[in-house]
C-alpha positions as CSV (number, residue, x, y, z in Angstrom):
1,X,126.5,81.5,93.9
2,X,124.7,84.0,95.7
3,X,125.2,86.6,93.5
4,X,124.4,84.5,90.9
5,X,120.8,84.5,92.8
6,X,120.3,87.4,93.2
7,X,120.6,88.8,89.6
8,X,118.6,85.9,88.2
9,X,115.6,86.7,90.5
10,X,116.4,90.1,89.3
11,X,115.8,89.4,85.8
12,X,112.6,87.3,86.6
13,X,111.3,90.0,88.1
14,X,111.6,92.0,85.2
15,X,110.4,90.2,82.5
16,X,107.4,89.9,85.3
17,X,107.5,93.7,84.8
18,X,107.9,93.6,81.3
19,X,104.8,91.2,80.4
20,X,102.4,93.8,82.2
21,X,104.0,97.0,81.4
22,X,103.6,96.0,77.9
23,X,99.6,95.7,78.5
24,X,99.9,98.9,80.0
25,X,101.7,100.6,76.8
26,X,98.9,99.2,74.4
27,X,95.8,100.3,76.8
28,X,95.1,104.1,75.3
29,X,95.6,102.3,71.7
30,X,93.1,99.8,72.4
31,X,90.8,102.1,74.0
32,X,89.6,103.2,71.3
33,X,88.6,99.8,69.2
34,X,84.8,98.5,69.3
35,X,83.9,95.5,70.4
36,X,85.2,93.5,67.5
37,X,88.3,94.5,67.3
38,X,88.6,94.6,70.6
39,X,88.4,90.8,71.0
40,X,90.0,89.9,67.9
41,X,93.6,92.2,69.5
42,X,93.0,90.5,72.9
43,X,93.2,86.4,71.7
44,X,96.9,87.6,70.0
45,X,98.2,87.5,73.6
46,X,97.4,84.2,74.6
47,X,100.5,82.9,73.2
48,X,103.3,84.2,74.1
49,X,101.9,86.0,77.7
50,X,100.8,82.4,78.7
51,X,104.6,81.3,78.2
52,X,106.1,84.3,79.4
53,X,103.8,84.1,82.5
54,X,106.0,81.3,83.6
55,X,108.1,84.0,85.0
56,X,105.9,85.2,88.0
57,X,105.8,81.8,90.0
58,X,109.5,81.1,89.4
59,X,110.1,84.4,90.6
60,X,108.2,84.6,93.3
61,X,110.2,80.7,94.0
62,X,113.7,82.5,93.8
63,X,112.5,85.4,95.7
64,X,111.6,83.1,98.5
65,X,115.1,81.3,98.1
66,X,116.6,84.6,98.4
67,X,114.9,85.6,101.9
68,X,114.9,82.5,103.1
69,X,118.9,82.4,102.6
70,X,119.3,85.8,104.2
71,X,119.7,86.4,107.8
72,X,116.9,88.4,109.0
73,X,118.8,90.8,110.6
74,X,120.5,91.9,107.5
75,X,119.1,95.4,105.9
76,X,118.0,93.9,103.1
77,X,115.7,91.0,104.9
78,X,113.0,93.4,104.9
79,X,113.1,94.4,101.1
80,X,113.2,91.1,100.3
81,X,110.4,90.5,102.0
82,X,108.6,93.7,100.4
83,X,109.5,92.6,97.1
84,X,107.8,89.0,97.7
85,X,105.2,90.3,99.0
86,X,104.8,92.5,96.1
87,X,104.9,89.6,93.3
88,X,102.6,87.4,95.4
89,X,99.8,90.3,95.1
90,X,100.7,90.6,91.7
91,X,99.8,87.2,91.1
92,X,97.0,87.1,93.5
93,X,95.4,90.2,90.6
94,X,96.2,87.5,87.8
95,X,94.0,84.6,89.4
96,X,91.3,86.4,91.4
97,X,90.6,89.3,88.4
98,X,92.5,88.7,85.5
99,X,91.8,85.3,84.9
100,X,88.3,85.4,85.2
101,X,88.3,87.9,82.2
102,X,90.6,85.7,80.2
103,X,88.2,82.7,80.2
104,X,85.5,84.9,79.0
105,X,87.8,86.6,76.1
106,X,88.8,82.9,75.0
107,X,85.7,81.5,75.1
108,X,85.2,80.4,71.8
109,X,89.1,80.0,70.7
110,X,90.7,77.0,69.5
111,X,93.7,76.7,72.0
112,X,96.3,73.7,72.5
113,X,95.5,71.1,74.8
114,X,98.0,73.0,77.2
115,X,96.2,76.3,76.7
116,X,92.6,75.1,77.1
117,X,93.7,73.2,80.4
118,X,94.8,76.8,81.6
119,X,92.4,78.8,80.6
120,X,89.6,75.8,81.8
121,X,87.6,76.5,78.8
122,X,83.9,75.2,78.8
123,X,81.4,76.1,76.9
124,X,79.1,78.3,78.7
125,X,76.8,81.2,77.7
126,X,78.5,84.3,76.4
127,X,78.6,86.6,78.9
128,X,80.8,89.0,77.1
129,X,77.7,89.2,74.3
130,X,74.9,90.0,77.1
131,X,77.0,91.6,79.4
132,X,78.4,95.3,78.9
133,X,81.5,93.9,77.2
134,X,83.1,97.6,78.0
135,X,83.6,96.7,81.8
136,X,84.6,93.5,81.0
137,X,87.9,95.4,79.1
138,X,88.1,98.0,81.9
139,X,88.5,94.9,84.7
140,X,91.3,93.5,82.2
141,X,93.2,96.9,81.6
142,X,93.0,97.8,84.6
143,X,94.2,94.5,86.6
144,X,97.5,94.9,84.1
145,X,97.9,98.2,85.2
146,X,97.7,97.2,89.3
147,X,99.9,93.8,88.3
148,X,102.3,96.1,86.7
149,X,102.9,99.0,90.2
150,X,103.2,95.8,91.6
151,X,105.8,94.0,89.7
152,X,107.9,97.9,89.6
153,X,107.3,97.6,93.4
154,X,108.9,94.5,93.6
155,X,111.8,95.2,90.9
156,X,112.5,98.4,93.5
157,X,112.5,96.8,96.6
158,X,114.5,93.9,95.2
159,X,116.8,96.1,94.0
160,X,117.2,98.1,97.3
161,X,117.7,94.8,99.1
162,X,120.2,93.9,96.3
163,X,122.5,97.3,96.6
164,X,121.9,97.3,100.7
165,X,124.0,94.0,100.6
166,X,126.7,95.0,98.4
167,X,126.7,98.6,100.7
């Protein structure tokens, strides 16, 4: 069963990995579309990122299973608790700079009732329109690049703690 654990919280922390590496992939593309198109390629995410985003709490629950069920004096206490360390930053970016940016991109979307309770859309003045909407992108791409050394961090040192077991 422990095994079992282990190689599930694996896999969560990759598709954690693989949600903002993929962000990460499209940045040089999207670097180079105006405004416009800009926010017209940004509300295609919303979908399938917001279901896929389930991943990071759940990991960062099994990752807390796994170190709490590992003695502390094992080698691999302290990678575990690297690696949970590692997703709770990551998560911490999401809320405290992502999000903020995510409200503003879906500002004037139609979303379901689940998706407008997440996003806690209200309509507000545009600050995207009188803001430079440029920094507003740079804070986003950016925030997916830190979420994604993060999310690697945390796929290495879980793997570390993983192999140091098995050792």
């Amino acid at each position: 069963m422990f095994q079992f654990l282990q190689v599930f919280t694996l896999v969560l922390v990759a598709s954690t990995l693989s949600f903002s590496l993929a962000h990460v992939g499209e940045w040089p593309g999207k670097l180079r579309l105006n405004r416009d198109d800009y926010f017209t390629t940004q509300t295609i995410y919303y979908p399938g990122f917001t279901i896929g985003g389930i991943s990071e709490p759940v990991a960062i629950l099994f990752l807390t299973a796994l170190v709490v069920s590992t003695r502390w004096e094992s080698p691999a206490f302290g990678w575990l608790l690297a690696a949970l360390a590692s997703m709770i930053v990551m998560h911490l970016v999401f809320w405290l700079v992502t999000q903020p940016v995510n409200k503003i991109w879906l500002r004037d979307q139609e979303l379901a009732e689940a998706g407008t309770a997440f996003f806690n859309q209200k309509k507000k003045p545009d600050p995207a329109k009188s803001a430079d909407w440029t920094k507003l992108r740079d804070r986003w791409e950016y925030s997916h690049a830190a979420r994604a050394l993060f999310a690697l961090l945390g796929l290495i040192f879980l793997g570390i703690a993983i192999t140091s077991q098995s050792a």
